[in-house]
N, C-alpha and C positions, 0 to 999 in steps of 0.2 A: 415487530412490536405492533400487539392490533389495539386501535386507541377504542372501539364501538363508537366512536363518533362518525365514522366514514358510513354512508349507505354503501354495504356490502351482500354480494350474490350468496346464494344459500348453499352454492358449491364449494367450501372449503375444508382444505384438508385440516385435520385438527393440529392446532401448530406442534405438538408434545411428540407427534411419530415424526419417524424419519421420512426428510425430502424426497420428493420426485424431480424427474427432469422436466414435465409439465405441471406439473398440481402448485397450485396460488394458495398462500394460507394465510393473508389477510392481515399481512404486515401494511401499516401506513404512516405517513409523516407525522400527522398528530399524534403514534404511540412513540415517535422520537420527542417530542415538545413532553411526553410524560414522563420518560424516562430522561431528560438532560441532566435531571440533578445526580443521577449515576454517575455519566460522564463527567461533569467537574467535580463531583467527590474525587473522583479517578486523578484529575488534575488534566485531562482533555482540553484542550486550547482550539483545535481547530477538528470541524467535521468533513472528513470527502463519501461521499454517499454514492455507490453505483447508479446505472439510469435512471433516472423517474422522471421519464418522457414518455408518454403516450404509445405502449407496447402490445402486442398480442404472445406478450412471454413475460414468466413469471422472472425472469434476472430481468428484461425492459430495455438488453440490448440489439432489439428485433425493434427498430424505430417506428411510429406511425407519426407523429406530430411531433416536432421540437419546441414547438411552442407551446404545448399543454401539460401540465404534468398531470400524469396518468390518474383517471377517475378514480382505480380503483387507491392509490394512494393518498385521495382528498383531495387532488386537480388543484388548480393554481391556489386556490384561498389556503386549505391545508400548507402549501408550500411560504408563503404567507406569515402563517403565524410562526413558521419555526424557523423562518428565518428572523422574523422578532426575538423568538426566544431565544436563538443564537447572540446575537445583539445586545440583549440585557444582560447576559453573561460573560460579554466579551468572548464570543466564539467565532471564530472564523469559517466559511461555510466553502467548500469546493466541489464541484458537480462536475461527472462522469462525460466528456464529453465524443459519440461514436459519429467521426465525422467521414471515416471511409465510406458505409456502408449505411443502407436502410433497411428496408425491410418489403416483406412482397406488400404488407397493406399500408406503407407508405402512399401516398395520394398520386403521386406521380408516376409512380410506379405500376399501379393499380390501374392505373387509366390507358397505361401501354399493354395492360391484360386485356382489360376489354378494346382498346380502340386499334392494337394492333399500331402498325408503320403508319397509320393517320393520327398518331396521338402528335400533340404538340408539345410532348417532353420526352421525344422518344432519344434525343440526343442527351437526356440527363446521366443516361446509363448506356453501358457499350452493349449494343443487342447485335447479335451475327445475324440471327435468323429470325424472319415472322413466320407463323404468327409464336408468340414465344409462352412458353410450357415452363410454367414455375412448380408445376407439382405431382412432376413423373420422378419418384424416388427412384427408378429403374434404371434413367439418366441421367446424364450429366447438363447442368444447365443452360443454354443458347443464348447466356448473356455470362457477361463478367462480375465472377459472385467472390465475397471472400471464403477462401479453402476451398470454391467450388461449393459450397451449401445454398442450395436455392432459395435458403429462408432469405439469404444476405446480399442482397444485389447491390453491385461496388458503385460508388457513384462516378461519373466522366468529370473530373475536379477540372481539365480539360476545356469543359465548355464552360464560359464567363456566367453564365444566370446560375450554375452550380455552385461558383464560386462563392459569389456574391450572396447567394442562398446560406449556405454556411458560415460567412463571416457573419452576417447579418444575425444567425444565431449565438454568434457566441458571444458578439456587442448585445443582443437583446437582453441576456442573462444576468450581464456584469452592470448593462443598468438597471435591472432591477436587484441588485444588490449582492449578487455571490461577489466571493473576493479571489477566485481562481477558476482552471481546469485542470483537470486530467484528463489528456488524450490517448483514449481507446488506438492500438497497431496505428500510432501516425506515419511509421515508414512506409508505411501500406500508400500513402499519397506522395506519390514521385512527382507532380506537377511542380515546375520550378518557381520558387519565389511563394509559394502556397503559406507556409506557417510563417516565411518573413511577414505576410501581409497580415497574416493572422493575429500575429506578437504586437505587430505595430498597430493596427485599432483596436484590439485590447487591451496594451497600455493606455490608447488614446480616453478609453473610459474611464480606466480606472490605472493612474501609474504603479500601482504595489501591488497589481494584480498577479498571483502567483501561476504558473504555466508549465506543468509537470508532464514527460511524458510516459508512457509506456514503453520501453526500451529495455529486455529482458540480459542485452549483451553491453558489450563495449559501446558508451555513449558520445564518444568524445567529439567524433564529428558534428552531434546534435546539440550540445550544450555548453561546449566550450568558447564558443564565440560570441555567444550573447544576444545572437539574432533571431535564435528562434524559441527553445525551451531554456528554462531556467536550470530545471533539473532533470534527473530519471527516475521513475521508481527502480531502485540499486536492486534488483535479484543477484548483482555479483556479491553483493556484502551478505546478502541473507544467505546464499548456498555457500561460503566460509563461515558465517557463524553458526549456520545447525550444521555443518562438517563437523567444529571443532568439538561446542557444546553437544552435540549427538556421539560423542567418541564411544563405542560398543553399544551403543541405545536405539541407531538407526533402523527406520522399519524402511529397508529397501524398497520394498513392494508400493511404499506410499511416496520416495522423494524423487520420483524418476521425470513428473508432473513438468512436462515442457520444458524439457533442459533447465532443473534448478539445478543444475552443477553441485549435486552435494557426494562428498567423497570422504575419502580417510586420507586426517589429515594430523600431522602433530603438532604442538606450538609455532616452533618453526615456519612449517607448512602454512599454519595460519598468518600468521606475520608478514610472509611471501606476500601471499593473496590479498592484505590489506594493503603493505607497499604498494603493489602495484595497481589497487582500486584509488590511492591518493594519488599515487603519480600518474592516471590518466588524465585527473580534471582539472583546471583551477579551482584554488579556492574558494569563488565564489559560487563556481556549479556544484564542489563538492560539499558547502555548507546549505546548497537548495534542494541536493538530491532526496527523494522519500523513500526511507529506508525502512523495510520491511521484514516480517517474516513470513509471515505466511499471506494471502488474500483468497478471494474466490476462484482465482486460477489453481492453485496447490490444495495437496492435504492441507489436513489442519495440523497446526506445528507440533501441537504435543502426541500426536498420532506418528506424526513423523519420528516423533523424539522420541519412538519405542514405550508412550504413556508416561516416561521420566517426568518427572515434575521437576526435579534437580536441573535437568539440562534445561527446561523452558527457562524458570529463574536464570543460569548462566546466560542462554542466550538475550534474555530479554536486558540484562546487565551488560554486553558487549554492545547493543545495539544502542541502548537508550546514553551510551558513555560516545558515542561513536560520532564523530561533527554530518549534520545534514537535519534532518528533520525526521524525526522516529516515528512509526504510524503503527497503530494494531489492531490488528484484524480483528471486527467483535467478537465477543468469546474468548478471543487467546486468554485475556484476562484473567479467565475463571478455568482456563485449561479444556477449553470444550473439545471434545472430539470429533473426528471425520475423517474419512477416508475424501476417494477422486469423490469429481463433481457428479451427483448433488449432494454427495453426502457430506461436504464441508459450508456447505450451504444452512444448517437446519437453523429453527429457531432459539433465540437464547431463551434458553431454559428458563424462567421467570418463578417460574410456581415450583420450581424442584431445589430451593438453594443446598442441599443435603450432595446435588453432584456439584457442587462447583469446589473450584481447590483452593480452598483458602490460602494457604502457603503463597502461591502462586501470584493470586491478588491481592496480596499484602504487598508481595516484592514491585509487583508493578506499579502500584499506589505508589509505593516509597523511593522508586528509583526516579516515578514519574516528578516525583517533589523535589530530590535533591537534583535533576537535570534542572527544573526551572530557579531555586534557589543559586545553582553555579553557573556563574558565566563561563567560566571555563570548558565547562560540557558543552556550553552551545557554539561557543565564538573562540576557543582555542586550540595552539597546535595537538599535533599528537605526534608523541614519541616514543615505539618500541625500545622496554629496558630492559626485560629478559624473558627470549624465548630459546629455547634450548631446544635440537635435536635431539627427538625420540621423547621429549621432556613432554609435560600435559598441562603447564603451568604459563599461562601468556598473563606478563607482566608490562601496562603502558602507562604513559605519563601525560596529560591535560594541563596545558599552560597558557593565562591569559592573564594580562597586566599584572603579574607579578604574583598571580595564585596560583598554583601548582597541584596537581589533584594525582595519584597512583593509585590504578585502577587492574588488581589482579583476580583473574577466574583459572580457578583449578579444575580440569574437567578428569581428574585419576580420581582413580579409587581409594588413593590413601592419601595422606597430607601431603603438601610440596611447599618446598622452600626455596627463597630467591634470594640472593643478593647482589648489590648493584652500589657505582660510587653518586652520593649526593653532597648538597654543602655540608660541612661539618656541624654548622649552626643551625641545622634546620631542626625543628620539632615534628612530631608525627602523630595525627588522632583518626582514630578511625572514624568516618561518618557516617560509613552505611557496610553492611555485612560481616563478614564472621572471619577474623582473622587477627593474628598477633604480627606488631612489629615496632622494630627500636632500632636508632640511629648511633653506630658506635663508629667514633673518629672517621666520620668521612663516610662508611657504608651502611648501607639502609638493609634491613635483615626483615625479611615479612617470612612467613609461618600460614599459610590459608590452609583449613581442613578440607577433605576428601568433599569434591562434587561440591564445592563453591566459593563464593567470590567476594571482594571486599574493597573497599574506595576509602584510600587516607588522603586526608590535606598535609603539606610540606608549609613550615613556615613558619 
């Protein structure tokens, strides 16, 4: 979003074409402070914004300053104002944070280019050899880079002013007012005791500071104990729910995107894979996890979803009913497309509202309302009540203090029917989507049509 308030270079790409892997199009913070009243139309509560730290790349995960937000974004005052505007709205604000690695024009970094084995931060990073060669694509790097890319030189977490260095940044953030992180490959930092110390003076700032990490597999070592992250961003929920919701729609060529595990899968199958995402975590890690569909690491989901609009609404109904914290990638909303990176990257469309899908951002609007209207979606159990082998019909239940919520998605091509035992007394209204159901002696009889899904309250 470009606000024309930022002093901007006369080199950008016009934001309406598609992305490159270098080209900057002159998105900045002040065009998020213009556009907020989008976001909470939407019913948005909280924001996580990728880098905007002082970068010589247009994603901003190529570090140069941690303490500046990048000029071309509007530099600290821009950051400033929208974190006010966050504030007035009651938004919560969480910032990307890349604590493995920096970057070649990191300062420290830069100074071991030119000063060579005399530099006095040469132990910040593992150097094998001087003098050291950051930009022979031809080679492999003579220092420790992440994947081996020379852009990413790994930091020595190792050496105590490293440490220190880093902690220092993520207390400076949280006291100027963010209310979380998200940690860019934190497994990537083996130093022991690193993100305990991390956890523990970031509380110390702020105690309800949120601490989420990048953790694409099984998290359970990482968040089940309470000493380091809170939660994961879940890719296991998101590659079962564009499985199921993508059933015959999947565009293979786009879901392969860094082991998103997405597969053919039936009811069943899915119910499997949810089981066993609740019984990795406590409930307290599984009601912190950031549960996703898509991000700038994947296609874009409805690309993925074979262009389906049907399946996006399914999946965004699975997720947004699903305990943890639901997060959506900009765009999904309006169904934007993209393929691999850059091309899931591009600008939201602002001035074309003719491509965005209406359908789509209706359901999202509306799913986003009744998750914050029910406690039950946020803070209750969940119970599988009928998935059927070979069946395309996953049927589950939301229960908190005595509210009870049945939430079924049909991802077949023609209607599907469920039935299942409840109280005898209970009454049934539907709240959100497209489907018939009635309560006779004891069994609860639901009817959802072909390719979609429906939320009744019991009671």
């Amino acid at each position: 979003m470009r606000s024309g308030t930022t002093e901007q270079p006369p080199d950008l790409e016009p934001w309406n074409v598609p992305a490159t892997v270098h080209g900057y199009k002159g998105g900045d913070l002040q065009g998020i402070v213009d556009r907020l009243d989008w976001l909470t139309d939407l019913g948005v509560n909280a924001l996580y914004l990728n880098p905007i730290f002082q970068s010589a790349s247009n994603h901003r995960y190529h570090t140069h300053d941690y303490f500046q937000v990048d000029p071309l974004l509007g530099g600290n005052a821009a950051f400033e104002r929208l974190l006010k505007a966050c504030r007035d709205r009651g938004m919560k604000m969480v910032l990307d944070g890349v604590f493995n690695h920096a970057s070649r024009g990191f300062f420290q970094f830069n100074d071991i280019l030119e000063s060579g084995e005399h530099s006095p931060w040469r132990d910040w990073f593992t150097i094998h050899s001087f003098p050291v060669e950051a930009y022979d694509g031809g080679q492999p790097p003579n220092y420790d880079a992440w994947w081996g890319l020379p852009a990413l030189p790994k930091f020595n977490t190792n050496n105590p002013e490293v440490r220190e260095f880093l902690m220092r940044v993520g207390e400076h953030w949280i006291s100027r007012g963010i209310d979380g992180w998200r940690l860019d490959v934190p497994l990537e930092i083996q130093t022991e005791g690193f993100w305990e110390e991390f956890r523990s003076r970031i509380r110390a700032q702020n105690p309800d500071a949120y601490i989420v990490a990048e953790i694409w597999d099984d998290a359970a070592d990482w968040i089940s104990r309470g000493d380091r992250f809170d939660g994961a961003m879940n890719y296991l929920l998101a590659g079962a729910v564009v499985s199921f919701a993508g059933v015959q729609k999947i565009d293979w060529r786009l879901a392969d995107a860094l082991d998103y595990n997405v597969r053919d899968i039936d009811a069943a199958g899915y119910a499997a894979a949810i089981e066993h995402i609740l019984d990795l975590y406590p409930e307290f890690a599984t009601n912190a996890n950031l549960n996703l569909l898509g991000s700038h690491d994947t296609a874009r989901l409805r690309s993925i979803l074979g262009r389906d609009p049907d399946a996006v609404i399914l999946a965004m109904l699975m997720v947004m009913t699903f305990p943890g914290a639901p997060c959506v990638y900009y765009g999904d909303e309006i169904g934007l497309l993209g393929g691999h990176d850059p091309a899931n990257r591009a600008g939201f469309p602002w001035s074309r509202p003719a491509t965005w899908n209406r359908d789509i951002l209706a359901s999202v609007q509306s799913l986003i309302s009744v998750r914050r209207r029910e406690p039950a979606l946020r803070h209750g159990s969940y119970t599988t009540l009928h998935a059927p082998t070979g069946g395309l019909l996953h049927v589950f239940e939301r229960a908190y203090e005595g509210r009870r919520l049945v939430v079924a998605a049909n991802v077949a091509t023609a209607p599907a029917q469920a039935e299942f035992a409840v109280e005898a007394s209970d009454a049934v209204s539907l709240i959100w989507g497209d489907g018939a159901a009635e309560i006779d002696g004891g069994e609860m009889v639901l009817t959802v049509p072909e390719r979609a899904g429906a939320i009744w309250s019991l009671g």
